[in-house]
C-alpha positions as CSV (number, residue, x, y, z in Angstrom):
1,X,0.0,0.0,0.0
2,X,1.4,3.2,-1.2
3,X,0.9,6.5,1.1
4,X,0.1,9.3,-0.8
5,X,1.4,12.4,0.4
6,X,-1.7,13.9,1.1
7,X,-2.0,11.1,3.8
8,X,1.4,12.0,5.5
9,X,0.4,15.2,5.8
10,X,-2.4,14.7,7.6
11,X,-0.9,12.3,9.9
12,X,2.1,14.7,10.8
13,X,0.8,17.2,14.1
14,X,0.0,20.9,12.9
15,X,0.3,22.5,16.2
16,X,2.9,20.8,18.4
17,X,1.9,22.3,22.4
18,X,5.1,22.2,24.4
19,X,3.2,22.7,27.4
20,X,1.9,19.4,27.6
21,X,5.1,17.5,26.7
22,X,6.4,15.4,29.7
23,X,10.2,15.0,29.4
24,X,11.4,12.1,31.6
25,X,14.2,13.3,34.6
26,X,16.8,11.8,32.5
27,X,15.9,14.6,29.4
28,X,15.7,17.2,32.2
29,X,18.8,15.9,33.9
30,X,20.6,16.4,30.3
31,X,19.6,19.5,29.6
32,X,20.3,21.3,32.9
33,X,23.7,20.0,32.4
34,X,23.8,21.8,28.9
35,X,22.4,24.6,29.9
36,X,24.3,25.0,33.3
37,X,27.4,24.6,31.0
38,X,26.0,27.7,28.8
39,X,25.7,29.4,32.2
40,X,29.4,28.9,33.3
41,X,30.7,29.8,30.1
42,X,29.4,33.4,30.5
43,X,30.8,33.0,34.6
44,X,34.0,33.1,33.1
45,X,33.8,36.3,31.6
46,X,32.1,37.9,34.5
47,X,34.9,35.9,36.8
48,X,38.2,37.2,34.7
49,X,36.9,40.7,34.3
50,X,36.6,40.5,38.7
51,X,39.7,39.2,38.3
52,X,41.4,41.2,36.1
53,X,39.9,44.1,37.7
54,X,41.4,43.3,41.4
55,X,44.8,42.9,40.0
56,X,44.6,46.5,38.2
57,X,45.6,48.1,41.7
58,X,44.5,48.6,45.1
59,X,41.9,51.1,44.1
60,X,40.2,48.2,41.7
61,X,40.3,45.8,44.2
62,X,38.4,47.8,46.6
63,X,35.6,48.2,44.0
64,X,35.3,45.0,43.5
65,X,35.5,43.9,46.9
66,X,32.5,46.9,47.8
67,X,30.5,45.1,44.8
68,X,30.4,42.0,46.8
69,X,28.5,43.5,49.2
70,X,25.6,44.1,47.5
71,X,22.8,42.2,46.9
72,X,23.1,41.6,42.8
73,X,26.7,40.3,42.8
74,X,25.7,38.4,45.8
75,X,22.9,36.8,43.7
76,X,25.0,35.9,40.9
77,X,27.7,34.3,42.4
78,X,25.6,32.2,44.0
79,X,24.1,31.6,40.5
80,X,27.6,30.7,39.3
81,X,28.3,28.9,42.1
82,X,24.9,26.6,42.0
83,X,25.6,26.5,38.2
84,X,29.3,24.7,38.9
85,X,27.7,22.4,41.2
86,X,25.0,21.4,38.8
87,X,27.4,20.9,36.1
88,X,29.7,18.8,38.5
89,X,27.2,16.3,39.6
90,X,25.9,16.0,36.2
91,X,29.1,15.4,34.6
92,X,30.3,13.1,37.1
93,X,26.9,11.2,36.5
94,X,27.6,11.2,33.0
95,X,31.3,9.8,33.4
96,X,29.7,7.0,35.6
97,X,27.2,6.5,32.5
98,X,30.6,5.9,30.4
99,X,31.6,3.3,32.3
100,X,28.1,1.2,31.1
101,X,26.7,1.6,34.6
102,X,22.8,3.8,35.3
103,X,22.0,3.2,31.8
104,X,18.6,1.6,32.3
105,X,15.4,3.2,32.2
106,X,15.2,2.9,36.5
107,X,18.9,3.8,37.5
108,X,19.1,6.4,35.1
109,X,16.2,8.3,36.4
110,X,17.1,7.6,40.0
111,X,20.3,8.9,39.2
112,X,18.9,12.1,37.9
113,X,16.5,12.5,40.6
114,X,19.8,12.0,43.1
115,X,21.4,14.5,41.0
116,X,18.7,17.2,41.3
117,X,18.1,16.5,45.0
118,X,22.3,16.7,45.7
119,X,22.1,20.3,43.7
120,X,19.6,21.5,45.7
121,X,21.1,20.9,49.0
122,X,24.3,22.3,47.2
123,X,22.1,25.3,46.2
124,X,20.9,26.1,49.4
125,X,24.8,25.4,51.4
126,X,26.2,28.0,48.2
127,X,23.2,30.5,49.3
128,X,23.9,30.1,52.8
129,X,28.0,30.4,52.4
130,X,27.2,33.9,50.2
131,X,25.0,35.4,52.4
């Protein structure tokens, strides 16, 4: 039986509604890790230039150390800092994937869920150190 291309058509979804996708932990897992990698990338920048900046002289190292008091910088580097924990877990849980281990359907998400729950309590320790 030969599908004509009028039938494929109609078989294919018009409107695709992301809202009511499900993604399994492991998909969420994944792309946290991407996206937390994304975020670190741009810590970098914003890490150097502090960096750079306290090294200039004693004058730019007192500006940067009065920006650390208030509450913006505070906020991101505990974003950077939740960020590198993220990205840590995730790529040590993908290293142990490597190895052939938490590759079935029930490890792997348990493993994800463990990896969520460990960066929270990171999270909340990285908040806690900041502030």
């Amino acid at each position: 039986m030969e599908l004509s291309e009028q039938n494929v058509k109609k078989q294919r979804p018009v409107h695709l509604d992301l809202q009511t996708i499900r993604f399994p932990a492991t998909a969420i897992a994944s792309i946290l890790h991407r996206i937390s990698g994304v975020i670190m990338l741009f810590a970098i920048g914003i890490l150097l230039w502090l960096l750079n900046s306290t090294l200039t002289s004693a004058d730019g190292f007192a500006s940067v150390q009065s920006l650390f008091d208030s509450f913006v910088m505070k906020f991101i580097l505990w974003g950077i800092l939740t960020a590198l924990g993220y990205h840590l877990l995730g790529g040590i849980r993908h290293l142990v994937m490597d190895t052939g281990r938490w590759e079935e359907l029930a490890s792997g998400t348990a493993s994800a869920k463990a990896t969520f729950a460990i960066a929270a309590a990171f999270s909340i320790i990285a908040g806690i150190w900041v502030w």
